[in-house]
C-alpha positions in Angstrom: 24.6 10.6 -16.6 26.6 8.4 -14.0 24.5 6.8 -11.3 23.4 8.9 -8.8 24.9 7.0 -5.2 21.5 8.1 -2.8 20.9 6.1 0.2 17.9 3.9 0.1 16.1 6.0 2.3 16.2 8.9 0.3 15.5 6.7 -3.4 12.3 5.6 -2.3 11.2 8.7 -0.9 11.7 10.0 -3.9 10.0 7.2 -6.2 7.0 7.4 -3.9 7.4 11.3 -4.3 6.8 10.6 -8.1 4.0 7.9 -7.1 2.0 10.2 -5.3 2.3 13.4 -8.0 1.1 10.3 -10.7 -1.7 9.5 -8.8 -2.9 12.9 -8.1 -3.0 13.6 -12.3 -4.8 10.1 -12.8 -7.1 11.1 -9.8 -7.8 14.4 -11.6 -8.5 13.3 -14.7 -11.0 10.8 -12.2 -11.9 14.0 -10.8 -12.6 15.8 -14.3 -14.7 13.1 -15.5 -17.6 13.0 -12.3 -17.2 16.9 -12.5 -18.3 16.8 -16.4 -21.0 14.4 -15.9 -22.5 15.6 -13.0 -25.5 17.4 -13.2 -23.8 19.8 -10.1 -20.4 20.1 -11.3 -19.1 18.3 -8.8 -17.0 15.1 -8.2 -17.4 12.9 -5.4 -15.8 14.2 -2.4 -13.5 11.4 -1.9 -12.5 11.4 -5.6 -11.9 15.3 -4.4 -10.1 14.4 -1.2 -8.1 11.5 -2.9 -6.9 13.7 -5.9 -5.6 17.2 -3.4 -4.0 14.5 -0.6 -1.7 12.6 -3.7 -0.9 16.1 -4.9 -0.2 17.0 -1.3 1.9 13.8 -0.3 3.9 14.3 -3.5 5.8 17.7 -2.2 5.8 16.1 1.6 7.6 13.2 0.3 10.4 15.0 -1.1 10.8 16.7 1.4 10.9 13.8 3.7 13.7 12.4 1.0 15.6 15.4 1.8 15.5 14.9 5.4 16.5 12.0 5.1 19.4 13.0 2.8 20.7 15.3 5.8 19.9 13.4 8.5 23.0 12.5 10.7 21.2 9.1 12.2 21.8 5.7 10.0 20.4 4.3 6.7 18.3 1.9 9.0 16.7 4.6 11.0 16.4 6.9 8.2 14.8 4.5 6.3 12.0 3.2 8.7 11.4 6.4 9.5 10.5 7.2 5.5 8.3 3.5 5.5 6.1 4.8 8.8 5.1 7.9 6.4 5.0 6.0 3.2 3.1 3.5 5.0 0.4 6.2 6.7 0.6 8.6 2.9 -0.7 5.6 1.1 -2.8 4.1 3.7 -4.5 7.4 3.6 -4.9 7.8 -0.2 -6.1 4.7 -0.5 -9.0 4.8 1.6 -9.9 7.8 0.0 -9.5 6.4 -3.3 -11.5 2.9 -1.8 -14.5 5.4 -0.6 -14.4 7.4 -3.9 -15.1 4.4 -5.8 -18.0 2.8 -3.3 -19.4 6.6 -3.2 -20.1 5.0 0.5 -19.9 7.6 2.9 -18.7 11.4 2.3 -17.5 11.2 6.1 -15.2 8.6 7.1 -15.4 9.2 10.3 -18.9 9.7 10.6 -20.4 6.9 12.8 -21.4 4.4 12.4 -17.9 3.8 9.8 -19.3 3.0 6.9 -16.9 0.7 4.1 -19.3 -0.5 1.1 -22.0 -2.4 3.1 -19.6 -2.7 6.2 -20.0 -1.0 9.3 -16.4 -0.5 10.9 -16.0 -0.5 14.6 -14.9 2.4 16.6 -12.3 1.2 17.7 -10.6 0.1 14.4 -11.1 4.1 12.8 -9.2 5.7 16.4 -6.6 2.9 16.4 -6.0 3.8 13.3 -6.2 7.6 13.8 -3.8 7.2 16.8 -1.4 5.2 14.8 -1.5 7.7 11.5 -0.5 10.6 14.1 1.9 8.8 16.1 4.0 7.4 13.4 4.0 10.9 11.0 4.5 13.0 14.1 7.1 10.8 15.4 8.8 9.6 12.2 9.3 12.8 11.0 10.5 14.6 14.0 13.0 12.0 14.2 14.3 13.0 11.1 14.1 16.6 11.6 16.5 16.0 14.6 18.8 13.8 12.5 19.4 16.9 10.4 19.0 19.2 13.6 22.4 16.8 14.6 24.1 16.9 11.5 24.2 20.7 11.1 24.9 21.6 14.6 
């Protein structure tokens, strides 16, 4: 098979696609084993959370990668615009993963922010809130136009 000529933009998007689908298994098999040796059934909710968000990111991803692909902007754009989302995607699983394993809080954003035996200012969680929604919303709508441009 000769060597597939992608842009950067789009190869990382779609390693990280395959990141993300390989975390959500491992975080499902994380997922199986609380569930089994619970005496509810149940697995910690952000061992739940952090397992459905990889399996989600995964499909988002490629699609981002195919945005990308189409987009009529440059590499350079393109390509910061994938790293804001990659960036946000596996800030988020992350922290998910982080609170699954401390079993510290089932409510990130219940105050006062809990991290292990941390309490995390306000501020910090709606900074980072702000900055997660800005950079998806904008990122990807960027890229959505660079394709909106290259097809009309």
């Amino acid at each position: 098979m000769e060597n597939l000529q992608l842009l950067g933009s789009v190869k990382i998007a779609i390693i990280f696609s395959g990141l993300y689908l390989w975390v959500g298994m491992l975080t499902g098999v994380w997922k199986y084993a609380q569930i089994r040796n619970s005496k509810h059934s149940r697995a910690h909710y952000y061992v739940d959370i952090a397992h459905r968000s990889s399996l989600l990111y995964a499909p988002a991803t490629l699609i981002l990668a195919v945005l990308a692909y189409f987009s009529a902007w440059s590499e350079s754009l393109n390509l910061i615009c994938i790293v804001i989302n990659l960036f946000f995607f596996s800030f988020a699983i992350a922290s998910y993963i982080l609170h699954g394993m401390l079993q510290d809080t089932t409510n990130q954003f219940k105050q006062p922010h809990q991290l292990a035996k941390w309490h995390l200012p306000s501020w910090m969680m709606s900074m980072a809130m702000l900055l997660l929604v800005i950079g998806e919303i904008v990122a990807t709508g960027i890229l959505i136009l660079g394709v909106l441009m290259n097809f009309y």
